[in-house]
PyMOL Python script that loads the backbone (N, CA, C, O; Angstrom):
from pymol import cmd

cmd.read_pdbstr("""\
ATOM      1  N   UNK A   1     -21.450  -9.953  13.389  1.00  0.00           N
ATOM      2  CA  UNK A   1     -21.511  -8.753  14.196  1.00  0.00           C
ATOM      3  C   UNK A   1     -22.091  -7.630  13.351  1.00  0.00           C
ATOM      4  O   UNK A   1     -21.545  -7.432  12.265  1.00  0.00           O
ATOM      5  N   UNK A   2     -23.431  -6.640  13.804  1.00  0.00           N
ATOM      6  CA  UNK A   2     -23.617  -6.005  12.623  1.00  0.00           C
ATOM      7  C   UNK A   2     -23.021  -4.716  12.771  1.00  0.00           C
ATOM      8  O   UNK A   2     -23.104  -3.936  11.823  1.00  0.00           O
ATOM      9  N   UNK A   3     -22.385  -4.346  13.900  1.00  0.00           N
ATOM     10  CA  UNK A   3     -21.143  -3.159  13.793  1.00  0.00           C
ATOM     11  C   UNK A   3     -20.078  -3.723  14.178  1.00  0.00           C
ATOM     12  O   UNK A   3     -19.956  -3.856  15.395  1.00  0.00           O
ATOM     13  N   UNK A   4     -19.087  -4.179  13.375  1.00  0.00           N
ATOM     14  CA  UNK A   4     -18.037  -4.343  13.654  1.00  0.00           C
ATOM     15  C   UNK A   4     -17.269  -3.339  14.235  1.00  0.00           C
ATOM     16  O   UNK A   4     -17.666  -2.179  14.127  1.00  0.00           O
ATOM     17  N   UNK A   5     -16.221  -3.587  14.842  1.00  0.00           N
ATOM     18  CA  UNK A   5     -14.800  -2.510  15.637  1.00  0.00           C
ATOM     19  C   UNK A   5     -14.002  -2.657  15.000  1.00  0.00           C
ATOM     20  O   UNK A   5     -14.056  -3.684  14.324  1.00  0.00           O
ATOM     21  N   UNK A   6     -12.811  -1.759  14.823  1.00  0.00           N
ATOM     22  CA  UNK A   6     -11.412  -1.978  13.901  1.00  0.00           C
ATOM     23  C   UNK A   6     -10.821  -0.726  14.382  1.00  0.00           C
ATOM     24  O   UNK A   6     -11.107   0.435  14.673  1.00  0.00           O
ATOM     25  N   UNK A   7      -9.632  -1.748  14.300  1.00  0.00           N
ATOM     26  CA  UNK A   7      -8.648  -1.207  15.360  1.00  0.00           C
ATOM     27  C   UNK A   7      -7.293  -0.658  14.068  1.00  0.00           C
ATOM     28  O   UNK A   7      -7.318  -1.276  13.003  1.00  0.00           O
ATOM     29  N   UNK A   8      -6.205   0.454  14.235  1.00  0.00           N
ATOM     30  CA  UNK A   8      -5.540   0.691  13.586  1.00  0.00           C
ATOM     31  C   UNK A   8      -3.690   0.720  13.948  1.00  0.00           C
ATOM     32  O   UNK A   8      -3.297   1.690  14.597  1.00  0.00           O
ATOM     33  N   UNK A   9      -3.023   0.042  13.670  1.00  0.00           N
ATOM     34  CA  UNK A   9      -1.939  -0.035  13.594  1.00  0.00           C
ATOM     35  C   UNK A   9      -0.814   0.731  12.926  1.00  0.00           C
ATOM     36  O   UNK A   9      -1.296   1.133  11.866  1.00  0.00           O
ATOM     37  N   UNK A  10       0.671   1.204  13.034  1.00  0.00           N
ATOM     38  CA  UNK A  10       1.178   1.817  12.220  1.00  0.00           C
ATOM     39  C   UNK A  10       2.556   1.263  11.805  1.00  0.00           C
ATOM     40  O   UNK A  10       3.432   1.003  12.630  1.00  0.00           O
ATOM     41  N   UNK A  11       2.691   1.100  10.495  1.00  0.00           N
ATOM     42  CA  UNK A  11       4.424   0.054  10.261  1.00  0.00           C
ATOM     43  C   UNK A  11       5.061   1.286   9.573  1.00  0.00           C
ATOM     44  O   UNK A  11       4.367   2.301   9.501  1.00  0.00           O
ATOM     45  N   UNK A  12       5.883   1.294   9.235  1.00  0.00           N
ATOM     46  CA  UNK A  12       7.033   1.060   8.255  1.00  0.00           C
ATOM     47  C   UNK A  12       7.713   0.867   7.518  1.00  0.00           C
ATOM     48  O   UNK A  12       8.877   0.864   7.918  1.00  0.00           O
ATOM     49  N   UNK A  13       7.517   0.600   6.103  1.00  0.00           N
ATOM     50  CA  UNK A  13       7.851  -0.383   5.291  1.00  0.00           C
ATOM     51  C   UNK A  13       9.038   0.245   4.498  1.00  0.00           C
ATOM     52  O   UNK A  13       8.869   1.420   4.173  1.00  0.00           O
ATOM     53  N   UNK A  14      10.066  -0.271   4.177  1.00  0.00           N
ATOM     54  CA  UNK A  14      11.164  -0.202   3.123  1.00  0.00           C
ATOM     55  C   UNK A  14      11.679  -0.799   2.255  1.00  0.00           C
ATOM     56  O   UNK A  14      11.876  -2.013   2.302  1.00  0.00           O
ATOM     57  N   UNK A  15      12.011  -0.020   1.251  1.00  0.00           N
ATOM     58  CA  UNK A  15      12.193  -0.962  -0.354  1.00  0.00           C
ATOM     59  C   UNK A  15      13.450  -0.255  -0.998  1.00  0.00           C
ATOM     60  O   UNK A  15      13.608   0.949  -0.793  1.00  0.00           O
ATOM     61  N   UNK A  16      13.986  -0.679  -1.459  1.00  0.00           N
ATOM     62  CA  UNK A  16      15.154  -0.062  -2.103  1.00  0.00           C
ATOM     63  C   UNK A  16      14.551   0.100  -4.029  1.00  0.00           C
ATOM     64  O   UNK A  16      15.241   0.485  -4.973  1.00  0.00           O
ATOM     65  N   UNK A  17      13.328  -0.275  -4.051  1.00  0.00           N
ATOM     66  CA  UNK A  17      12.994   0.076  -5.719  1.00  0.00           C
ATOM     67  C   UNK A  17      11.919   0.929  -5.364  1.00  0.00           C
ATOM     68  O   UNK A  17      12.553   1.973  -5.520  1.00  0.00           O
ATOM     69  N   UNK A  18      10.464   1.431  -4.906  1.00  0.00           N
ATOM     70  CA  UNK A  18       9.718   2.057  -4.618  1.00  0.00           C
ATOM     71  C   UNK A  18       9.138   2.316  -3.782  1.00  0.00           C
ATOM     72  O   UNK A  18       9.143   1.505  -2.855  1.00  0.00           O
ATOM     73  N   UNK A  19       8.255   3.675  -3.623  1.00  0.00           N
ATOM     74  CA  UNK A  19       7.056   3.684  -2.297  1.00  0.00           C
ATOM     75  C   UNK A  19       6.418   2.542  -2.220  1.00  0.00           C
ATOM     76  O   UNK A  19       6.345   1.892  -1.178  1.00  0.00           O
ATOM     77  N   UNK A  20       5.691   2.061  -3.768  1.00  0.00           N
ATOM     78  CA  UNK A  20       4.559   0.984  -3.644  1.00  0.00           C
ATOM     79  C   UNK A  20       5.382  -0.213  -2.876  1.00  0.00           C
ATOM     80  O   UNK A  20       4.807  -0.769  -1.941  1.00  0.00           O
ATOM     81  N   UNK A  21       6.621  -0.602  -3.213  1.00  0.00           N
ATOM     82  CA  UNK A  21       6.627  -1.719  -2.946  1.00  0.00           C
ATOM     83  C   UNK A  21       7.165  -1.116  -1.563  1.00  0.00           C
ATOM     84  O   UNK A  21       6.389  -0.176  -1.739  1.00  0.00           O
ATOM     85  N   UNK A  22       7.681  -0.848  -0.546  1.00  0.00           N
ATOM     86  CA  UNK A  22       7.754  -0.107   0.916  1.00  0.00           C
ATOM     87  C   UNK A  22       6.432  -0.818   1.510  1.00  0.00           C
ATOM     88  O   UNK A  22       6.298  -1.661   2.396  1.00  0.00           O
ATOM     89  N   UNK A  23       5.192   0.076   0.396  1.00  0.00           N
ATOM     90  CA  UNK A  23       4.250  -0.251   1.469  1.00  0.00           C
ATOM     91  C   UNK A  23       3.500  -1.907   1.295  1.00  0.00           C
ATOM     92  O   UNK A  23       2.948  -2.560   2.181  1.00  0.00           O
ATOM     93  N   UNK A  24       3.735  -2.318  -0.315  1.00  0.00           N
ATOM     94  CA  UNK A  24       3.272  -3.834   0.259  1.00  0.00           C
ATOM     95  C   UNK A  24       4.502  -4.510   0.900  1.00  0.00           C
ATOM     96  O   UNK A  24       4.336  -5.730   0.925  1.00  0.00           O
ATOM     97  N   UNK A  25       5.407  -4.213   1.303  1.00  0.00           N
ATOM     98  CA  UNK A  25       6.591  -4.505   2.144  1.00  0.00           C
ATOM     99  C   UNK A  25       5.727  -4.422   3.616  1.00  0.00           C
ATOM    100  O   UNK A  25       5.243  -5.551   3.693  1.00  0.00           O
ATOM    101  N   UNK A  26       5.373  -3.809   4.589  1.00  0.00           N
ATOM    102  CA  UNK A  26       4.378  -3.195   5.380  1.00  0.00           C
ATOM    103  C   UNK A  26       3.339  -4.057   5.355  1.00  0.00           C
ATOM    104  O   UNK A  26       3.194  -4.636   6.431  1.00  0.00           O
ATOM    105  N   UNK A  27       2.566  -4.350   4.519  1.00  0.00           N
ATOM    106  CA  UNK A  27       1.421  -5.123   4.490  1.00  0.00           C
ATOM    107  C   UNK A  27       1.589  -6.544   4.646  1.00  0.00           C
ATOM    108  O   UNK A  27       1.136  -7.093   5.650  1.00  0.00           O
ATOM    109  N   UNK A  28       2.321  -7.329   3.569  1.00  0.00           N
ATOM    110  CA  UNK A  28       3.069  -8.231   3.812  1.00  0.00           C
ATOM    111  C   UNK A  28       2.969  -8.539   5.022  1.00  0.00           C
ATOM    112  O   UNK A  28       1.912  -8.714   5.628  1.00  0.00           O
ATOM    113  N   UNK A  29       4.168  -8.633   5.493  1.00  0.00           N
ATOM    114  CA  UNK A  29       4.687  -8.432   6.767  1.00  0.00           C
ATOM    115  C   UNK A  29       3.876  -8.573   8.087  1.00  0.00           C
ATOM    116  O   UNK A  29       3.993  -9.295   9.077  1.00  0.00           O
ATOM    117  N   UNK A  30       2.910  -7.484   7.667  1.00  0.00           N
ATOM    118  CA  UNK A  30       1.396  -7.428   8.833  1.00  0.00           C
ATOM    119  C   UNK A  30       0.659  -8.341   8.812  1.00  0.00           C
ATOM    120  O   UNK A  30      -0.052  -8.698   9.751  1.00  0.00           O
ATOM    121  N   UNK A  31       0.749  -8.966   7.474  1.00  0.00           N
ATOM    122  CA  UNK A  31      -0.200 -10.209   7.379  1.00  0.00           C
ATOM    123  C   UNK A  31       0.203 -11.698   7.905  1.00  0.00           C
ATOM    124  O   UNK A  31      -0.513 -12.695   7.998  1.00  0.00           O
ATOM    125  N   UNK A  32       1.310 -11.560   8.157  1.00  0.00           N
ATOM    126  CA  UNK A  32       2.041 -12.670   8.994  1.00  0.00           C
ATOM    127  C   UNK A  32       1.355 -12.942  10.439  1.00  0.00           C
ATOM    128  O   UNK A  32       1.114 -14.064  10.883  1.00  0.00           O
ATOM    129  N   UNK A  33       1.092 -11.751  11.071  1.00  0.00           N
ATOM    130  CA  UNK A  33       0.603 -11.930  12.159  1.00  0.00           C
ATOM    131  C   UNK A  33      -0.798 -11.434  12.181  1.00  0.00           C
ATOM    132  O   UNK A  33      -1.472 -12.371  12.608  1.00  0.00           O
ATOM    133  N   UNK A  34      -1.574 -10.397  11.923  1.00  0.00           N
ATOM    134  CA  UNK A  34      -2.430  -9.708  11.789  1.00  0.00           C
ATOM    135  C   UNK A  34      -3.633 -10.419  10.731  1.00  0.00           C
ATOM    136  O   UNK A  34      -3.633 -10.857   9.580  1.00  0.00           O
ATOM    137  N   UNK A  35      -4.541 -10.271  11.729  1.00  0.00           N
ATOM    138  CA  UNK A  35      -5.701 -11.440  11.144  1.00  0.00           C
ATOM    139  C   UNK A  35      -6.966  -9.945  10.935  1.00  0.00           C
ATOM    140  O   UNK A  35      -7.253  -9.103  11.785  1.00  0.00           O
ATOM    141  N   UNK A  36      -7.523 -10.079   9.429  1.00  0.00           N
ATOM    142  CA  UNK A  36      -8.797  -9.329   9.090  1.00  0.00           C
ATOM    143  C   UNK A  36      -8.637  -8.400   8.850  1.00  0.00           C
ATOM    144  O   UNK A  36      -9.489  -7.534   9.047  1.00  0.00           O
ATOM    145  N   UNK A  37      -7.364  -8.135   8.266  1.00  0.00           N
ATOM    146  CA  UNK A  37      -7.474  -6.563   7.403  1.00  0.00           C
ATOM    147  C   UNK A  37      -7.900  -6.015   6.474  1.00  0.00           C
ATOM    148  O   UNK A  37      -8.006  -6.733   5.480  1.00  0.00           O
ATOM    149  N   UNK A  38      -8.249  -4.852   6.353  1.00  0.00           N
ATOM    150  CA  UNK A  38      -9.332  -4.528   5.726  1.00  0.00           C
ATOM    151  C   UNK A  38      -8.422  -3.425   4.584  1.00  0.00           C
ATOM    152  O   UNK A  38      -8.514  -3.478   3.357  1.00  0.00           O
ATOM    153  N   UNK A  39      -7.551  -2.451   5.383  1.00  0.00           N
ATOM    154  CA  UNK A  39      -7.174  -1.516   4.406  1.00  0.00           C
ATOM    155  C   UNK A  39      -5.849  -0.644   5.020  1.00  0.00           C
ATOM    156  O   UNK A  39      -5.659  -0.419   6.216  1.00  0.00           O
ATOM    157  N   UNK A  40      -4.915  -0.180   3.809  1.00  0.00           N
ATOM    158  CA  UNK A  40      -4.191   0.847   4.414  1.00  0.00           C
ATOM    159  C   UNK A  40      -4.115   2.189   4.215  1.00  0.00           C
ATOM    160  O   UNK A  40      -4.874   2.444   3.279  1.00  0.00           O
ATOM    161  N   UNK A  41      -3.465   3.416   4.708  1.00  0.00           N
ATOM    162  CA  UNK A  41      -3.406   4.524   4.511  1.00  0.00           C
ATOM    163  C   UNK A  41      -2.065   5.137   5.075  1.00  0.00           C
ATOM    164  O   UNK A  41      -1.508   5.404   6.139  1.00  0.00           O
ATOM    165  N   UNK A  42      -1.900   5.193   3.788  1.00  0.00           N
ATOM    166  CA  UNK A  42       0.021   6.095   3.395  1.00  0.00           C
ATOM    167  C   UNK A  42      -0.221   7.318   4.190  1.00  0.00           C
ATOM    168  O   UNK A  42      -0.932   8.241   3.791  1.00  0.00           O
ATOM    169  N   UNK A  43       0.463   7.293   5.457  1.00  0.00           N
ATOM    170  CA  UNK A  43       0.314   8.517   6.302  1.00  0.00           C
ATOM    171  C   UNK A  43       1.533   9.452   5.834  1.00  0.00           C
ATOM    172  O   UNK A  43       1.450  10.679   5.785  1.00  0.00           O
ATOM    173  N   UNK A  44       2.731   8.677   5.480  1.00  0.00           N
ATOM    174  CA  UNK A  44       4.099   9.705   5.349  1.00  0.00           C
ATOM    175  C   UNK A  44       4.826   8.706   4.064  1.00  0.00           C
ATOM    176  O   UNK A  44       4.715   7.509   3.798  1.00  0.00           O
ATOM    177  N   UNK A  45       5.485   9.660   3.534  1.00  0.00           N
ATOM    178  CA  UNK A  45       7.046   9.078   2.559  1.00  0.00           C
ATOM    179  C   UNK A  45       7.804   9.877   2.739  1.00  0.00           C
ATOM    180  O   UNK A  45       7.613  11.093   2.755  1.00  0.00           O
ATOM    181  N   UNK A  46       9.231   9.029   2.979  1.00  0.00           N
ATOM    182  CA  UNK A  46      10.590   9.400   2.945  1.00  0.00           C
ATOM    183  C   UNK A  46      11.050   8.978   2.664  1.00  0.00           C
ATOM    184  O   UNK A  46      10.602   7.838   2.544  1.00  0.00           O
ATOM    185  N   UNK A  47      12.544   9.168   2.149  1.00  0.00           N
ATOM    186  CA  UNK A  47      13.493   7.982   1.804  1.00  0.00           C
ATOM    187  C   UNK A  47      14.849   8.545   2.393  1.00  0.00           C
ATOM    188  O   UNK A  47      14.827   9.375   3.302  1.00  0.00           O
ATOM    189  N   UNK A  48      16.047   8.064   1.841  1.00  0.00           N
ATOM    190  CA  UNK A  48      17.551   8.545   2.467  1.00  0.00           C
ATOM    191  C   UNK A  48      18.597   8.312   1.296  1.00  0.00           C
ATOM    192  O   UNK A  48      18.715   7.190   0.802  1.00  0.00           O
ATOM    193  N   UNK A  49      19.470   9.556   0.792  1.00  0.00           N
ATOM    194  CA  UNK A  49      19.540   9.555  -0.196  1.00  0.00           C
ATOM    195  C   UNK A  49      21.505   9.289   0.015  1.00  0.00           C
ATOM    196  O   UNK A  49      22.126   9.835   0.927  1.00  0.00           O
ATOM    197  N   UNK A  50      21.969   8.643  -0.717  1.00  0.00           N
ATOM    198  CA  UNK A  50      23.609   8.303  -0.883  1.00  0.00           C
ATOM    199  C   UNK A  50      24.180   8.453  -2.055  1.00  0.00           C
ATOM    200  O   UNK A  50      23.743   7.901  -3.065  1.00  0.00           O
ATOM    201  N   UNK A  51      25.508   9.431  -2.039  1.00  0.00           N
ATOM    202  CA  UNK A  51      26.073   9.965  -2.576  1.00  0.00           C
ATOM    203  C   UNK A  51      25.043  10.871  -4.193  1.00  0.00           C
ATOM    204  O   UNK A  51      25.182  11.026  -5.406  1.00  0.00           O
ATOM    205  N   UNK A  52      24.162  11.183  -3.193  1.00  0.00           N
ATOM    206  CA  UNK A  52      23.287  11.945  -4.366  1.00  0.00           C
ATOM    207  C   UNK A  52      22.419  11.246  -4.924  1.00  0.00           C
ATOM    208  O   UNK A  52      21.772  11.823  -5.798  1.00  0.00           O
ATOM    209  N   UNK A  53      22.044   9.596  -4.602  1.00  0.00           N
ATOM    210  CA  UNK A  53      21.158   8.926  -5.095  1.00  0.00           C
ATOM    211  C   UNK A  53      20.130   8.554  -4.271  1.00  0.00           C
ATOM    212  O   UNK A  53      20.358   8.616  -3.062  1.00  0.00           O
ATOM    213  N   UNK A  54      18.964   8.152  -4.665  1.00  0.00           N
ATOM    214  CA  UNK A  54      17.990   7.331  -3.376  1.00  0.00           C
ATOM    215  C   UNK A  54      18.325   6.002  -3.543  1.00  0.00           C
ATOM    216  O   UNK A  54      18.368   5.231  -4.501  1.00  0.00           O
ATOM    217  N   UNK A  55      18.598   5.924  -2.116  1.00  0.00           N
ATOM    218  CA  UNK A  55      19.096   4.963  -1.695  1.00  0.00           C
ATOM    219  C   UNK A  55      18.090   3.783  -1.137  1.00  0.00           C
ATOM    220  O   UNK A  55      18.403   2.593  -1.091  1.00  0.00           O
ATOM    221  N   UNK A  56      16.819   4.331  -0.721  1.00  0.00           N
ATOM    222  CA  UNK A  56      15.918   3.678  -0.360  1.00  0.00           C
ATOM    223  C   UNK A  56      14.642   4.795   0.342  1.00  0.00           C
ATOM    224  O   UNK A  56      14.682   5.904   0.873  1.00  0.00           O
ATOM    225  N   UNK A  57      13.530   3.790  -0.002  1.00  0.00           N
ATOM    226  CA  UNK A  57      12.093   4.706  -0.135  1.00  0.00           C
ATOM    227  C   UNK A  57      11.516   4.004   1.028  1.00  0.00           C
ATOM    228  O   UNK A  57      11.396   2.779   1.050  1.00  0.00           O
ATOM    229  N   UNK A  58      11.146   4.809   2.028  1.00  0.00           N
ATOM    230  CA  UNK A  58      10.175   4.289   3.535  1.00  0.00           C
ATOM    231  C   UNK A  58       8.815   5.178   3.335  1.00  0.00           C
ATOM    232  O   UNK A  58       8.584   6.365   3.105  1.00  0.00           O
ATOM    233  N   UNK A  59       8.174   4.209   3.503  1.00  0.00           N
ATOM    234  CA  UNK A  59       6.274   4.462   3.787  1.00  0.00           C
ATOM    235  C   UNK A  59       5.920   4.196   5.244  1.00  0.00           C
ATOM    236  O   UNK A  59       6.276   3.194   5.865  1.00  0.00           O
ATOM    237  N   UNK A  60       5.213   5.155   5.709  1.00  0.00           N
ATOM    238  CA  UNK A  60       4.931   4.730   7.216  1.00  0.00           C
ATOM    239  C   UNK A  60       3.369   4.816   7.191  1.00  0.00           C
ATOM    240  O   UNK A  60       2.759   5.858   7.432  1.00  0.00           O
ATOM    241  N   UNK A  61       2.797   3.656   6.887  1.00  0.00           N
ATOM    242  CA  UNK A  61       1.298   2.848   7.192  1.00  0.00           C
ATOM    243  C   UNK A  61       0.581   2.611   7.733  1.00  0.00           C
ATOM    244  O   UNK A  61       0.864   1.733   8.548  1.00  0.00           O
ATOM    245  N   UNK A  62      -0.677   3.060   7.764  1.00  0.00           N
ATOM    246  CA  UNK A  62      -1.685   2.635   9.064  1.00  0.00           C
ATOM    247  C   UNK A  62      -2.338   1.596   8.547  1.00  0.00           C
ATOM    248  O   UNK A  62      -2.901   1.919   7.502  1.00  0.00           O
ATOM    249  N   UNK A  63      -2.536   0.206   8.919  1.00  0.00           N
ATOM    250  CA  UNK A  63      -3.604  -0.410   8.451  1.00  0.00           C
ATOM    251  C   UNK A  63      -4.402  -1.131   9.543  1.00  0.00           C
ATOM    252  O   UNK A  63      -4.158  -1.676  10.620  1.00  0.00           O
ATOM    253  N   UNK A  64      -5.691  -0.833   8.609  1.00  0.00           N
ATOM    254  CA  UNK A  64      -7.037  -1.116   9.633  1.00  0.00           C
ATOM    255  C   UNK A  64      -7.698  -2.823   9.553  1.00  0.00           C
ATOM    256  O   UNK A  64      -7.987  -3.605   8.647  1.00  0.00           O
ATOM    257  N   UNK A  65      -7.724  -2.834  10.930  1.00  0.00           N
ATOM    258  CA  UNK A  65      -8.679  -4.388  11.064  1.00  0.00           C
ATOM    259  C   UNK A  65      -9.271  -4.393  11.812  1.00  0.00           C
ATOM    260  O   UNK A  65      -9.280  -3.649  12.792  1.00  0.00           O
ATOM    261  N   UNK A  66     -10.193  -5.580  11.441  1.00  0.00           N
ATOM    262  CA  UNK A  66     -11.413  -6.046  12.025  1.00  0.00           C
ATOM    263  C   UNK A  66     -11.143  -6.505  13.539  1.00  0.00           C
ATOM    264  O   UNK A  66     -10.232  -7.324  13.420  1.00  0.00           O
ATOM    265  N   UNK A  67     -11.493  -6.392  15.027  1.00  0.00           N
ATOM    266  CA  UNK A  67     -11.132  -6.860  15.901  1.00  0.00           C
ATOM    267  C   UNK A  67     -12.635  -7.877  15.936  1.00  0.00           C
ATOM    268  O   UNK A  67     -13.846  -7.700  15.801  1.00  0.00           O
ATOM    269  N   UNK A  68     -11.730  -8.967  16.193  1.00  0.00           N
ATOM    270  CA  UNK A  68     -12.720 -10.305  16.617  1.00  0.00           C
ATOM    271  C   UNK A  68     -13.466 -10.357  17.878  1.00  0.00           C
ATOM    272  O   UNK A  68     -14.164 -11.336  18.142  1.00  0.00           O
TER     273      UNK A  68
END
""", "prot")
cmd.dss("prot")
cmd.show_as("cartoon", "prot")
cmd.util.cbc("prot")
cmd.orient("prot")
């Protein structure tokens, strides 16, 4: 196809050790089902913090693919 289309999705990802791993948590995950991806983009970080600690780090992900 010499213009491909690509379409964009948005996850979620959570890790109790980092952002990075949140978001290949997210990717992962997408790749289970999601055929021809190309790339992601860290739209947001948050996490939720217990008894004064972080408790866990969430990335919310757009990643882009190729539609067949």
């Amino acid at each position: 196809m010499a213009n491909p289309v690509y379409k964009k999705i948005t996850l979620v990802g959570t890790s109790e050790t980092s952002f990075a791993d949140a978001a290949a948590s997210a990717v992962a995950k997408a790749s289970e089902t999601v055929h021809n991806m190309s790339w992601f983009e860290v739209a947001e970080q948050r996490g939720s913090i217990v008894d004064g600690k972080i408790h866990q780090y969430q990335v919310t992900v757009q990643i882009g693919f190729r539609v067949d």
